[in-house]
C-alpha positions in Angstrom: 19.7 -14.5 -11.7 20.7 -17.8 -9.8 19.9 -17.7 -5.9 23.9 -18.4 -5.1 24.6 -15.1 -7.1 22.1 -13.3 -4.7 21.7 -13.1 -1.3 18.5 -14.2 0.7 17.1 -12.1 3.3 15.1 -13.5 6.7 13.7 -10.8 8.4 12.3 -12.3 11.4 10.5 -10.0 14.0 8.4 -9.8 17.4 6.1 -7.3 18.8 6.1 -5.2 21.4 9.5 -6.5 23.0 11.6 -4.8 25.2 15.2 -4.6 24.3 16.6 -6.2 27.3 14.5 -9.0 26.9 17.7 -11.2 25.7 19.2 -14.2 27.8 22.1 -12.5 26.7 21.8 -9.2 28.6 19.1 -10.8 31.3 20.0 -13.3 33.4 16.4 -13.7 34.0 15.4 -14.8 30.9 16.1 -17.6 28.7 16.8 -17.1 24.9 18.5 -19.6 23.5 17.5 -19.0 20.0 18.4 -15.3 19.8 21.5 -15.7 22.0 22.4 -17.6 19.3 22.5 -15.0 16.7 24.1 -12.7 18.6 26.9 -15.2 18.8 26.7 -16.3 15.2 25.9 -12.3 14.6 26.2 -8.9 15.8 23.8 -7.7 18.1 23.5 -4.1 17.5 22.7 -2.2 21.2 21.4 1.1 19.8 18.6 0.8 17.5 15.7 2.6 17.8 12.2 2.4 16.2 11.2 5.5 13.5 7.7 5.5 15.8 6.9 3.4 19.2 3.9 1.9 17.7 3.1 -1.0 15.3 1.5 -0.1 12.1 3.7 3.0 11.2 7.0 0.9 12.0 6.2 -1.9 10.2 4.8 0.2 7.0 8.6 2.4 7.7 10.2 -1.3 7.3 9.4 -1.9 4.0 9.3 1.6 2.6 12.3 3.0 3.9 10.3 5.5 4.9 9.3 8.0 8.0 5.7 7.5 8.8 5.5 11.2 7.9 6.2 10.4 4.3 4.6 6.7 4.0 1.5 9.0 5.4 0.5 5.6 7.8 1.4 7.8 10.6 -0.9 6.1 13.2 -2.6 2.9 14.2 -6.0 3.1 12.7 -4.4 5.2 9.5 -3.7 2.9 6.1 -0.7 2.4 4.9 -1.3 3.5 0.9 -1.2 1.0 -1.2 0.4 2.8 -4.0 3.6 3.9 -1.8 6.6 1.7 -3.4 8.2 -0.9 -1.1 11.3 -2.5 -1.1 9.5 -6.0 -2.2 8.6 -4.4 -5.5 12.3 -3.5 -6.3 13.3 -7.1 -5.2 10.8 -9.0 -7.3 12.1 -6.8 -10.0 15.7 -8.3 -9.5 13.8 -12.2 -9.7 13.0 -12.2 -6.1 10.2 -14.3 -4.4 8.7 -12.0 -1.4 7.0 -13.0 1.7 5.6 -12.1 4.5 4.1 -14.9 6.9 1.8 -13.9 10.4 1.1 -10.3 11.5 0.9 -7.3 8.8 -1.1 -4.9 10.2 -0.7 -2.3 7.6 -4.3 -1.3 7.4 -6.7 -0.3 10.4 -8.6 -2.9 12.3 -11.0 0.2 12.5 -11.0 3.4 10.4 -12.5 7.0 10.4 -15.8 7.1 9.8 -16.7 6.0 6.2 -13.4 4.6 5.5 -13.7 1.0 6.8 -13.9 -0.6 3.6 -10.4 0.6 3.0 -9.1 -1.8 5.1 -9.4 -5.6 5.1 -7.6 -6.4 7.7 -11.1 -5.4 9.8 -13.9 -6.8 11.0 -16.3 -8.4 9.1 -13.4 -9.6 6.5 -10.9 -11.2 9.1 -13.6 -14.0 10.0 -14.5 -14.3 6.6 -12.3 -17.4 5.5 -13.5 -17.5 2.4 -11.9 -14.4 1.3 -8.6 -15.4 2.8 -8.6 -18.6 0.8 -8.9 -16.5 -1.7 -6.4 -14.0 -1.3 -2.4 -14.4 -1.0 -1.4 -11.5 -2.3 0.1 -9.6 -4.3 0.0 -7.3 -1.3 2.4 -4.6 -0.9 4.8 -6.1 -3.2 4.3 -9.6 -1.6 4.0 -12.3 -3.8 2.5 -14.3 -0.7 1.0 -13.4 2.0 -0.5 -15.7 4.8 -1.4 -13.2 8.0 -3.6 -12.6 11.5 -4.1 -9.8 12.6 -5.0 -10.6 16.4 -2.7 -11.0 19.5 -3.2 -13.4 22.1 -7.2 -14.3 22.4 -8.0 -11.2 21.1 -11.9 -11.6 18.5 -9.7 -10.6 15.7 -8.8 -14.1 14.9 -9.3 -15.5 11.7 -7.6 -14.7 8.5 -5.1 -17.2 7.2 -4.7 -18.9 11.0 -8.1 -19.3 10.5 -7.8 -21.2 7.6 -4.9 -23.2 9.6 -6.7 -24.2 12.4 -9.6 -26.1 10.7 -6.7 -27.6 8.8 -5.1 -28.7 12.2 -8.8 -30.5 12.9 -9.7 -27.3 15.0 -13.3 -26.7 14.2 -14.1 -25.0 17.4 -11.2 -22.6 17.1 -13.6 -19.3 17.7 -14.0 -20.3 20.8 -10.3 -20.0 22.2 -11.0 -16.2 21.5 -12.7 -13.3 22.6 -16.4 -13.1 21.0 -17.4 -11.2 18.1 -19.3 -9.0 17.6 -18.6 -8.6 21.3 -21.7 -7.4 23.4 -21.7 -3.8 24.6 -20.9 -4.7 28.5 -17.9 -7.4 27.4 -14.6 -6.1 28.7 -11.3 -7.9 28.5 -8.5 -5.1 29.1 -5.0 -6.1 28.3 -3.9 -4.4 31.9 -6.5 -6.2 34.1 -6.6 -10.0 33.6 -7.6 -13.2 35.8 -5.7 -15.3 33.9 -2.4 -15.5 31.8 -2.7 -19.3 31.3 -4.6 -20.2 27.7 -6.3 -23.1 27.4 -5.8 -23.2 23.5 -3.0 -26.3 23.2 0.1 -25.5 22.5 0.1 -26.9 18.9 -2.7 -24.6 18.0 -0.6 -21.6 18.9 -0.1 -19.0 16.0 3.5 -19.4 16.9 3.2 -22.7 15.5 1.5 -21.5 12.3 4.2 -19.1 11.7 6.5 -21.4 11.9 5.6 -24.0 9.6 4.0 -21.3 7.3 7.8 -19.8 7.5 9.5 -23.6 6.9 7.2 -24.0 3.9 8.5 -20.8 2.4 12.2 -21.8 2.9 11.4 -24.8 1.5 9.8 -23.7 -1.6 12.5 -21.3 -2.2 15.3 -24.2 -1.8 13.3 -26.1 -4.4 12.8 -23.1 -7.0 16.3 -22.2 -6.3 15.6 -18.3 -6.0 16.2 -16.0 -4.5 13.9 -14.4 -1.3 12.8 -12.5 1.0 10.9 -13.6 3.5 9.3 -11.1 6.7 8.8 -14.2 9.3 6.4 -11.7 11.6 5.2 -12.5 15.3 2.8 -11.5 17.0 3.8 -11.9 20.7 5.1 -10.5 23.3 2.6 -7.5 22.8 -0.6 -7.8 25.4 -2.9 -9.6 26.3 -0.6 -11.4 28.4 -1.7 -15.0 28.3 0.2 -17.9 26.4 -0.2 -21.8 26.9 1.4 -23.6 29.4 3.8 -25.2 30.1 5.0 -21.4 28.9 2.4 -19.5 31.0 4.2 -21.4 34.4 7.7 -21.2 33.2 8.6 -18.1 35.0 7.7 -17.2 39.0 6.1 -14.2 39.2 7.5 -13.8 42.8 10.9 -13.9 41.2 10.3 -10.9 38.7 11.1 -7.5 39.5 9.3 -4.7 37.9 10.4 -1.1 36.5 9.9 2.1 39.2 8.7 5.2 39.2 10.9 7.6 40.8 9.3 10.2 42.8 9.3 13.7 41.2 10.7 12.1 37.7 7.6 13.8 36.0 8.0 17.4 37.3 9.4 18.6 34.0 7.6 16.3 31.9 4.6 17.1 30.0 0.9 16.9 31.5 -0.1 13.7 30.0 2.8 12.1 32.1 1.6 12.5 35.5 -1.9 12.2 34.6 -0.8 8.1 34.0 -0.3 8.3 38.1 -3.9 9.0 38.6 -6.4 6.3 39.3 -9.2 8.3 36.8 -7.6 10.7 35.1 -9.5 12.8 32.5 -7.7 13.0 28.8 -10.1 14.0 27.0 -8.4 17.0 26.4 -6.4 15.5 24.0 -9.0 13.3 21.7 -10.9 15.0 18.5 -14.1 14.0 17.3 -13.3 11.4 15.1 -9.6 11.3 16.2 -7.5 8.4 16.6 -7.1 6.0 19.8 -4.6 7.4 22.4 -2.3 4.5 23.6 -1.4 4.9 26.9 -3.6 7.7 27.5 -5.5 6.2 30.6 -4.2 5.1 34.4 -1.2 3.4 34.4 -1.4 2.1 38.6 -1.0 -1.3 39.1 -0.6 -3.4 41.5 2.9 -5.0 42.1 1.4 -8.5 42.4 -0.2 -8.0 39.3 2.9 -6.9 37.5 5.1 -9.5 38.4 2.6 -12.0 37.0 2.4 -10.1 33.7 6.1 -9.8 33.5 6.4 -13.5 34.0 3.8 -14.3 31.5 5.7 -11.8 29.2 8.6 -13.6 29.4 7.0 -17.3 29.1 5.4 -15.5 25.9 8.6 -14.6 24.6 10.3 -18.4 25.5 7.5 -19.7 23.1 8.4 -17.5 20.2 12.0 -18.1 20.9 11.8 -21.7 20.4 9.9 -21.6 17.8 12.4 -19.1 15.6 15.1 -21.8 16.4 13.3 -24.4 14.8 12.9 -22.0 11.9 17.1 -21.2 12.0 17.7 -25.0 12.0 15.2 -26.0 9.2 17.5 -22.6 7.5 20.6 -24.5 8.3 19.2 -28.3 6.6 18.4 -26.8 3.5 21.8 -25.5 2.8 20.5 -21.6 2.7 21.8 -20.4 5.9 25.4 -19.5 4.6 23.8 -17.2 2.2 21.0 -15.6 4.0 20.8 -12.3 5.6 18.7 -12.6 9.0 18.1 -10.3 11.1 15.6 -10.1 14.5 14.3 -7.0 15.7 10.6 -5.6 17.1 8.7 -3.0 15.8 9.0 -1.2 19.1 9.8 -1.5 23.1 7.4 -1.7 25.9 7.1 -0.7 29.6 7.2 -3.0 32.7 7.3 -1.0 35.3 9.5 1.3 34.3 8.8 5.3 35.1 5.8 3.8 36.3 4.2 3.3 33.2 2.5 -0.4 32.4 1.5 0.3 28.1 3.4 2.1 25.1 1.8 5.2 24.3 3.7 8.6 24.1 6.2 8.4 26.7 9.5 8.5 24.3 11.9 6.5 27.4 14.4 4.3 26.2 12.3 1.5 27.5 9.5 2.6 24.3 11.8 3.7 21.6 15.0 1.6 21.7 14.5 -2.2 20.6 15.9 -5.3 20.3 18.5 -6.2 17.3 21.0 -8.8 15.8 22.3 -9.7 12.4 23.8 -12.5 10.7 25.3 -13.2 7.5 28.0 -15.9 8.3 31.4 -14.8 6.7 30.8 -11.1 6.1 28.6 -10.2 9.6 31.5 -10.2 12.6 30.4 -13.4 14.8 29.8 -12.7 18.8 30.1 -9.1 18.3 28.1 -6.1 19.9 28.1 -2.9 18.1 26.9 0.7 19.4 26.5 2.2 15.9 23.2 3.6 16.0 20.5 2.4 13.9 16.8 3.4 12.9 14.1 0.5 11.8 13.4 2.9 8.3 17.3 1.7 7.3 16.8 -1.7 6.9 14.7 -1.1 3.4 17.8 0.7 2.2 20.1 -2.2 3.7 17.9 -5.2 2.2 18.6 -3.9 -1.2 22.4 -3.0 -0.9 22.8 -6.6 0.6 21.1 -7.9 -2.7 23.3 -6.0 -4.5 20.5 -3.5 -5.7 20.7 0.2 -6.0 18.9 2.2 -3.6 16.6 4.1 -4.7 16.6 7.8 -3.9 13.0 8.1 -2.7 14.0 5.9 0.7 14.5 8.0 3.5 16.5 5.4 5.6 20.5 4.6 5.1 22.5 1.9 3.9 23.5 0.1 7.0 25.5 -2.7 5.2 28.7 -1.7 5.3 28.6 -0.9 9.4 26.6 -4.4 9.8 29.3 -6.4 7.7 31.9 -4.3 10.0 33.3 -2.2 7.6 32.8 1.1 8.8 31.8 2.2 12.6 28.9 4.1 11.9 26.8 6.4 8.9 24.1 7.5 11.3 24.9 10.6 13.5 21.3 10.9 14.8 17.9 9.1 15.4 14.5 10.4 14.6 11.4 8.9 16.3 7.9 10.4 15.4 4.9 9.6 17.3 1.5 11.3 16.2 -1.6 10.5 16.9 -5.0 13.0 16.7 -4.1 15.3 13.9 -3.4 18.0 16.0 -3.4 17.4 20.1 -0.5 14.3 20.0 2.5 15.2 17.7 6.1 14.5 19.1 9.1 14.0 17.3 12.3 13.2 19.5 15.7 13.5 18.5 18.8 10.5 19.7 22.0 11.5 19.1 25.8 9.8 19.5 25.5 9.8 23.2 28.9 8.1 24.8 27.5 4.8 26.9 29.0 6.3 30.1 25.9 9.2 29.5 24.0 6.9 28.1 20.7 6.0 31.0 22.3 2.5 31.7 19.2 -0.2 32.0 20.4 -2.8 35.1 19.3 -6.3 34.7 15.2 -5.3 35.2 15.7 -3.0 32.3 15.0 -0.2 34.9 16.7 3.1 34.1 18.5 4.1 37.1 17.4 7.3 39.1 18.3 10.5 37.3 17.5 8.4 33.7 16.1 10.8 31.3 14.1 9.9 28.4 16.1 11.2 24.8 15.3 14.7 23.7 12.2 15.8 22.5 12.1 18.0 19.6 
């Protein structure tokens, strides 16, 4: 079918971001690139991940799926590869699928005796080869060009890899964290000397990602077909570091971290006020053989310390942001813009600060659960308009393919947001579900986000600090 008779979909997201990290809504930020599509779009204030960490939200966005039913329900678990996504419905309606920078569908480390599930692990990132090899298909993507690190993590390689010897970066393994690294090397995200990388600026993935993303634009202009393509960052999640001038455009003595509000925990679970303690002991909550616990460790910090990561946070996220308005404009010279679906959004939130806590992990706040989100579709998306209608990460499957004018098919999970993005109705969600599981047994929340009125609604101020008497949404 010819591209104008369907519509094109940009799904462009970060990592880790939290949802008042908009110039918009934070005067102490600077956006301009997604302050843009919320004026061109709608910015939608209540959506909410389906669980606060990476791998099972991003498998949920492409499925449709709860992580309890796509069975990735952790970071370290595999998303199957015989679980249908939406790609393989699209390329069944002629379109081209894509999906450029981080995946992370499959465990950087499994269980024991399952690591050659996975190849986005260790041997197999460094091994360029491979990647030169392989573009897919990959869950239903034609194409595939990905990383799986963030920041100077040793998990470089992959198709940035490839990139950076294209770029004339031989040396590029030494930017990053050694590998294998040697039993006393310790880099913590939470614990740094420095924020400022010395990798140049043009060697940044964000670069990559962006003229990986511009080349798939491109192709589809010239192919005139329609696409989908999953334009996927990697920052602002830790390490914090970023090049300059980004690393120095934001004084940490002007940042003001999240609280903790004295007796906030009473009611709360054990593993809350342990994250006040300087050692605390959580081993009553891993398995033999269980799954990594984010979060599950000391969450003190210094306030020095935190204003420097919060302003290397937001330096990370000016980068990205000026690098997704180069790929908007490149979307508006090729003529596609007027019929292409984008939307922006994270995979999940993150804590500065706030309730005291410094990493995700399973602390279900607004600040964890509740993300960032805008849409566009010039003509049929209101312009400049912000909309309360609650939405869930495992909808946007469903959406995709009504947008494309596609049935939905009855295994998704998730709802067809269409007609309450285009404006047409208020709302088709009455409820959110976010699940969070970790060890098979000793980690296993589900909490429940219902059609709270915004006066009841724990109000972030500009910090994106819930006030005192802020409670986190129920917990199932």
């Amino acid at each position: 079918m010819p591209r104008a008779d369907r519509l094109n979909v940009l799904l462009i997201t970060s990592d880790q971001q939290h949802y008042d990290t908009l110039g918009v809504v934070n005067p102490r930020i600077r956006t301009p690139a997604l302050d843009r599509l919320c004026r061109e779009g709608t910015r939608f204030d209540r959506a909410y991940c389906p669980n606060p960490t990476c791998s099972p939200t991003r498998a949920s966005l492409i499925t449709g799926l709860y992580p309890s039913s796509h069975h990735c329900w952790a970071i370290g678990v595999k998303t199957p590869e015989d679980v249908p996504t939406l790609n393989h419905d699209l390329r069944a309606a002629g379109y081209r699928c894509s999906l450029v920078g981080k995946a992370h569908f499959q465990p950087l480390a499994s269980l024991p005796g399952t690591e050659s599930e996975s190849i986005e692990c260790q041997p197999t990132l460094r091994n360029l080869d491979f990647w030169r090899a392989f573009h897919g298909p990959w869950y239903g993507f034609d194409h595939v060009e990905t990383a799986r690190m963030h920041g100077d993590e040793s998990h470089a390689g992959q198709h940035y890899g490839i990139w950076l010897e294209e770029q004339g970066l031989a040396d590029w393994r030494d930017y990053f964290q050694p590998w294998p690294c040697p039993k006393d090397f310790r880099a913590p995200y939470y614990d740094r000397a420095r924020r400022s990388w010395s990798l140049p600026e043009r060697f940044h993935y964000n670069r990559w990602i962006t003229e990986k993303t511009i080349a798939q634009l491109e192709r589809a202009a010239r192919e005139d077909r329609p696409f989908f393509c999953w334009c996927s960052h990697f920052d602002p999640h830790p390490p914090y570091i970023v090049p300059e001038p980004w690393a120095s455009m934001y004084r940490a003595d002007e940042m003001v971290p999240g609280r903790f509000v004295d007796g906030e925990f009473d009611r709360m679970p054990p593993h809350f006020r342990k994250t006040r303690e300087a050692n605390p002991d959580f081993s009553m909550y891993r398995e033999p053989g269980g799954h990594g616990l984010h979060g599950f460790h000391s969450h003190q910090h210094s306030e020095e310390e935190l204003k420097k990561d919060i302003a290397c946070y937001y330096g990370m996220i000016g980068f990205m942001d000026r690098e997704i308005g180069r790929v908007l404009d490149r979307l508006d010279e090729l003529g596609l813009a007027e019929n292409t679906l984008v939307v922006f959004t994270t995979d999940h939130g993150h804590f500065l600060g706030q309730h005291g806590l410094i990493a995700k992990g399973a602390f279900h706040y607004e600040d964890m659960i509740r993300v960032p989100m805008m849409a566009r579709l010039p003509g049929r998306i209101p312009a400049g308009r912000v909309s309360t209608a609650l939405q869930s990460l495992v909808d946007f499957a469903p959406t995709f393919l009504r947008a494309a004018g596609l049935p939905v098919p009855g295994r998704m999970q998730g709802l067809d947001q269409f007609d309450v993005w285009c404006g047409r109705k208020d709302s088709v969600r009455q409820h959110v579900l976010v699940e969070n599981r970790h060890n098979p047994t000793t980690v296993h929340l589900r909490t429940y986000v219902d059609r709270r009125t915004t006066d009841r609604l724990p109000r972030p101020d500009v910090r994106g600090t819930l006030r005192p008497g802020g409670r986190p949404a129920r917990v199932a």
